[in-house]
N, C-alpha and C positions, 0 to 999 in steps of 0.2 A: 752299494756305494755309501761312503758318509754323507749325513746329509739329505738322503735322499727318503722323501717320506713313506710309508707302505700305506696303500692304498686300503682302508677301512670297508668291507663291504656295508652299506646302506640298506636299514630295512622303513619300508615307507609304515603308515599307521595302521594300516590294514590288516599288516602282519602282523606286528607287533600287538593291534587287538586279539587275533587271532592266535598268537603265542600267549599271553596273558591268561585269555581264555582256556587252551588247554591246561596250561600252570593251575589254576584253580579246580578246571576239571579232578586233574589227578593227586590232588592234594584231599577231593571229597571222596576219592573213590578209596585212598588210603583209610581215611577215617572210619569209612564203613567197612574195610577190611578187618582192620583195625577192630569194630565192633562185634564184628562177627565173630573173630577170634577169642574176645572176648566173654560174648556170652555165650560161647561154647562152653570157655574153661570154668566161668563161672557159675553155668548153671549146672557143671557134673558139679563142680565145688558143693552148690548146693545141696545136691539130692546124697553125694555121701556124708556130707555133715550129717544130713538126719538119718540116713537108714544106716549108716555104719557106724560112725561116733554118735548117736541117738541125740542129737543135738536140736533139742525143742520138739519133740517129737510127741510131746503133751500139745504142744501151743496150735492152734487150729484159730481159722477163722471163716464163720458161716459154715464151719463142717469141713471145709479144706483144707488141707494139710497147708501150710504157710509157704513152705518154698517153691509149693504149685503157682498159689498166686505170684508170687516175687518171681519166679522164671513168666509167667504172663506176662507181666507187666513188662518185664525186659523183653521180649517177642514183641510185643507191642510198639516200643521205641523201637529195636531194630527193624520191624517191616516197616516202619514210617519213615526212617533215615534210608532203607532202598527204595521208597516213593519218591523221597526228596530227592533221592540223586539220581534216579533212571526212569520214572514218570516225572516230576512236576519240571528238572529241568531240560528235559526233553521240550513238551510242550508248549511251557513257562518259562522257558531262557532269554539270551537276550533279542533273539531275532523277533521272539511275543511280543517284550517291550516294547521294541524299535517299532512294530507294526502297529500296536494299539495305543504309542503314543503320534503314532501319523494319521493311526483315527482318528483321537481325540481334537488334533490340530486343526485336520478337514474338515471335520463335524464345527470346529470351533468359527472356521475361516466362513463356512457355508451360512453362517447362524449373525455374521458380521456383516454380510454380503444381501444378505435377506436384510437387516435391518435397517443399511444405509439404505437400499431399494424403497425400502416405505416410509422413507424420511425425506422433504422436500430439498430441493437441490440449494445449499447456499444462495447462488447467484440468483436463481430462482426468485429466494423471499425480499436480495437486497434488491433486483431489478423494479419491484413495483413502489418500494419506498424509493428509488431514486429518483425513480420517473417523476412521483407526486412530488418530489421536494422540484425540482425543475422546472415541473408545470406551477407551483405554488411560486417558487423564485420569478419566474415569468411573468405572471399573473400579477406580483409585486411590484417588479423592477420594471417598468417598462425598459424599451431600448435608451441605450445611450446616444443621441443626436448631435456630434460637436461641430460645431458652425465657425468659420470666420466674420466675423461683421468688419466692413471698412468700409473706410472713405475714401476714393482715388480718382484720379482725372482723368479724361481722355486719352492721356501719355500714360497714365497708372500711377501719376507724382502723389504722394499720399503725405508726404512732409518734408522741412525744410529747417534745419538747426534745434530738431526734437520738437516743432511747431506745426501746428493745422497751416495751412496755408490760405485758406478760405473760414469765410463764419457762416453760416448755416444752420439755422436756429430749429428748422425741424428735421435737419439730420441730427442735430444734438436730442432733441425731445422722443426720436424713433429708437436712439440709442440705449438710450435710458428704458423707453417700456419695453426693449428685447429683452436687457439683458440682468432688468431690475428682480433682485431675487436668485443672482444665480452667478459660479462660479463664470470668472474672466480669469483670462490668462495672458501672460502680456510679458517683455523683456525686461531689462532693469532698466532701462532710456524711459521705457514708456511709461514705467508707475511714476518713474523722476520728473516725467512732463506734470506730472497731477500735483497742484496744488497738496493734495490732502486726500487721503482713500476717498474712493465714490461710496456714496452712503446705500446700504442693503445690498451690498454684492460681497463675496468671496474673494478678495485679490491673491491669485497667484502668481508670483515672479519667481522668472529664471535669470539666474545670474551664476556666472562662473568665479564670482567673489565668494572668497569666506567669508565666514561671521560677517552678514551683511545685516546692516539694525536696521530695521521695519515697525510700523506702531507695529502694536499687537492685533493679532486678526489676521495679520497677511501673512501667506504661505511663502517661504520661500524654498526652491527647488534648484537643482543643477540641471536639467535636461527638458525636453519637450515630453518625453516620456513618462516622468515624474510629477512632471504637472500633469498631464492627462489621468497619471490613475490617483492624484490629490482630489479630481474631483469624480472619482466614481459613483458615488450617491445624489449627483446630480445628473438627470435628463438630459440637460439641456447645457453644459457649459458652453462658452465662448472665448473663442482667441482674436484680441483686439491689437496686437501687433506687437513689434514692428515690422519693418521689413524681413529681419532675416528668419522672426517665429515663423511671420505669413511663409515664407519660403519653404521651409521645412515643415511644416505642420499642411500644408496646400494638398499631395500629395496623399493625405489621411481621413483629412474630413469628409463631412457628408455634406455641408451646405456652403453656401456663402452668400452671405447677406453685405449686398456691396449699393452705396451712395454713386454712382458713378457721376460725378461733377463735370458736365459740359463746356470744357475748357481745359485749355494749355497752361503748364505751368513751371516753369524751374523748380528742381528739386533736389537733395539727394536722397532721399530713401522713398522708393519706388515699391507696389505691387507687384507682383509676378504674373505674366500673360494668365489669361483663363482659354483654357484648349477646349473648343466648343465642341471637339467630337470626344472629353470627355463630360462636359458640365451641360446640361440641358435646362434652358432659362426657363422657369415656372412662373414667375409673376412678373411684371414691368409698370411701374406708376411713374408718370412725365409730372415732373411740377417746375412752372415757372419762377422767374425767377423776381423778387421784390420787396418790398422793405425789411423785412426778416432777413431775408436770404439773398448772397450777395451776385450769385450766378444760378441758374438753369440746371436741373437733376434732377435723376430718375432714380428710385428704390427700384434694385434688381435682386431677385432670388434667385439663385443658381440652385440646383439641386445634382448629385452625380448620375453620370447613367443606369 
């Protein structure tokens, strides 16, 4: 039918090695026919040149007539060209190859196999430098400790139109020796209550303002997170408020260093409760209350479980 394709029989590699293969075969078997035939004709050619037509028949070498040697020496090529084609590639053909180059391979793979064996394992050599940088880093770094410090009242009123609500002269003086020397962390309300950065400390504020102007020295960050790892080369930082830092930052730290002021007080920015089956009280100092100090309170350390 028009159109209709005829089916091509397919021959895979194999055969076709194998057809190749004999193509060559019989291509050397001609030759050597070929040669034979050859030095048939040529070497009578030879021997009547000299004994009939007396052709060089003075000419000798070593004593032997010339076209002795010269038929030799062709016997010589022809037994070598039926070496070549019925021993060497008998023996020496391609299946030799294919075999002694999978020896070479094994022998090669075995000798690779042997060498990684007596060579320390990677992980092996980086595992003990890791270890020692870790322990070295360790040894360096102490832990990181981040504390909250505040001031809060009975209710947990802690300020009042970005204002202390109380004066308290050695809750200011305890503030200062915690946290003199070392990253604070604080909102944008709370650096704005300061007068003027506190002298030897770190100020970092978070604020959700752009390009917020700051003297220079102070950090400023968008998030609680961002401040925390602003002060990673410090020990010991502190978050000094406001309410909504304490709130989210509560939740993360390790300590909290709280004035608790013996008294009620109107407020609006408040502490967040302390959950005493997580926080377990380490120290308690009751100080009266007196001309310095306008109310009754106790330094408390909280520490977590």
């Amino acid at each position: 039918m028009f159109g209709k394709k005829k089916n091509i029989p397919e021959i895979d590699k194999e055969q076709l090695e194998l057809i190749k293969n004999a193509q060559k075969r019989i291509k050397q078997k001609k030759r050597l026919y070929f040669h034979f035939v050859l030095f048939l004709i040529g070497g009578a050619f030879l021997i009547l040149a000299n004994t009939v037509l007396g052709f060089g028949q003075e000419f000798t070498i070593l004593g032997q007539e010339w076209f002795v040697l010269a038929i030799l020496i062709w016997l010589f090529f022809l037994v070598y060209h039926i070496f070549n084609v019925y021993v060497t590639h008998k023996f020496m053909g391609k299946d030799w190859e294919k075999k002694q180059l999978e020896k070479l391979v094994d022998k090669q793979k075995k000798r690779i196999e042997k060498l990684n064996a007596s060579l320390p394992k990677e992980e092996e050599k980086i595992a003990p430098i890791q270890t020692q940088e870790v322990l070295m880093e360790n040894t360096q770094k102490p832990k990181q400790e981040l504390t909250i410090i505040v001031a809060a009242a009975e209710n947990d009123a802690i300020g009042k139109d970005n204002k202390l609500i109380w004066h308290l002269s050695d809750d200011l003086k305890r503030f200062k020796a915690l946290t003199n020397g070392h990253h604070i962390i604080m909102g944008r309300k709370t650096f704005e209550s300061f007068p003027k950065p506190l002298p030897n400390r770190t100020h970092v504020v978070i604020t959700r303002q752009q390009d917020y102007k700051t003297p220079e020295g102070v950090i400023v960050v968008n998030n609680l997170d961002d401040a925390i790892d602003a002060c990673k080369n410090d020990p010991q930082p502190y978050i000094i408020g406001g309410g909504e830092i304490y709130k989210q930052a509560l939740p993360i730290v390790d300590k909290i260093e709280i004035t608790r002021v013996h008294d009620h007080f109107e407020a609006d920015t408040y502490f967040p409760k302390i959950d005493h089956s997580i926080w377990k009280e380490a120290s308690n100092t009751f100080h009266k209350k007196d001309e310095k100090n306008d109310h009754e309170f106790s330094f408390i350390t909280y520490i977590r479980k």
